[in-house]
N, C-alpha and C positions, 0 to 999 in steps of 0.2 A: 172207615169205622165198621162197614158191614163184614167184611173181610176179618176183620180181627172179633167181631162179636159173633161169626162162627164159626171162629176156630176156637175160641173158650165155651164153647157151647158144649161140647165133648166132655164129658167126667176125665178122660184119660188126662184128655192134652190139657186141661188144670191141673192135674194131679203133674207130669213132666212138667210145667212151669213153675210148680211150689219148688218141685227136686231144686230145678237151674235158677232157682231166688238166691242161692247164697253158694254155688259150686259150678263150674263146667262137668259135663260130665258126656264119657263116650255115650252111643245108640246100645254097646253091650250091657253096658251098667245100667242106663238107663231099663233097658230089658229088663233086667233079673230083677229089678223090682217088682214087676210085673207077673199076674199069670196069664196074659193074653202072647199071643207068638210075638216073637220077631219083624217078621214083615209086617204084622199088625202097627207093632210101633213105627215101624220104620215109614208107615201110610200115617200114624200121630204126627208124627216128624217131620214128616213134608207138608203138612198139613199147616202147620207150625212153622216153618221157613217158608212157605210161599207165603203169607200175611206180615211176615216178616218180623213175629215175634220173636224167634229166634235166629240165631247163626249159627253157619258151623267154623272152626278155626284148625287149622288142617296145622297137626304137631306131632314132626317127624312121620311115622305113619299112621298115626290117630286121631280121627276124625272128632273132636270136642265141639257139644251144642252151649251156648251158651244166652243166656236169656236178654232181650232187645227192650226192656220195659217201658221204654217211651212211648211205643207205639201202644199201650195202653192209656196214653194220658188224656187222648181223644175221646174213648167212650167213658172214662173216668170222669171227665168233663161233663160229658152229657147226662150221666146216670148221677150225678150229681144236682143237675136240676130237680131231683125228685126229691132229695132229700133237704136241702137248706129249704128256708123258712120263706115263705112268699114277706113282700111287703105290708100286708096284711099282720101277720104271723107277728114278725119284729115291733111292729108298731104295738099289737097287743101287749106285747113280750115287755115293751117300754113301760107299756100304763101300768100292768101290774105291778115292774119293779118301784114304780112310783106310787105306786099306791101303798104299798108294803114300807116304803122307806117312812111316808107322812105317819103311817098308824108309827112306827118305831118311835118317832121324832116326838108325836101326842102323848105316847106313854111313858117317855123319858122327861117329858117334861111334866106327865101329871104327876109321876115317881117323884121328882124333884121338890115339886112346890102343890102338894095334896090340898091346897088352901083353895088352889085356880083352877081346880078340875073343871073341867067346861063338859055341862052336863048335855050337849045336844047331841 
């Protein structure tokens, strides 16, 4: 997990992982998205294949990286403890919904029959 939380650590190597979400795409193309060199990417890239977010798939003579996203599922896991709701949280989250339902249920019945309005 350390491994892959820095190598998204990097602006670049996010920005080359959004590219390879929905495309293979060679190191040149990858480039010329860019205005950093070459070899700069091509140190993004390794960077990015050694944590094994990506691969490369060797076709014909053209070397395609293409995106590993499982290997995100790990810290995606973890960073996920930060966001769902402690036990605490849900239990609140219960009471309210209940509470809001009884006042719904009291007002529909005093709407109903104005005669038994319960005045406490």
């Amino acid at each position: 997990m350390d491994e892959v939380a820095g190598a998204i650590a990097d602006p670049v190597r996010r920005e080359i992982l959004l590219m390879l979400r929905n495309e293979r795409l060679t190191a040149g193309e990858i480039a010329g998205r860019f205005t950093i060199s070459r070899p700069a990417v091509s140190r993004h890239l390794r960077v990015l294949r050694e944590s094994g977010l990506i691969h490369d798939e060797l076709v014909g003579r053209q070397r395609f990286y293409v995106l590993d996203a499982e290997r995100l599922s790990e810290l995606a896991e973890w960073l996920a403890l930060f966001t769902r709701p402690s036990g605490w949280e849900r239990r609140l989250d219960a009471l309210e919904t209940e509470v809001y339902r009884t006042r719904r249920e009291r007002r529909e019945r005093d709407t109903a029959d104005p005669g038994k309005r319960n005045t406490a």
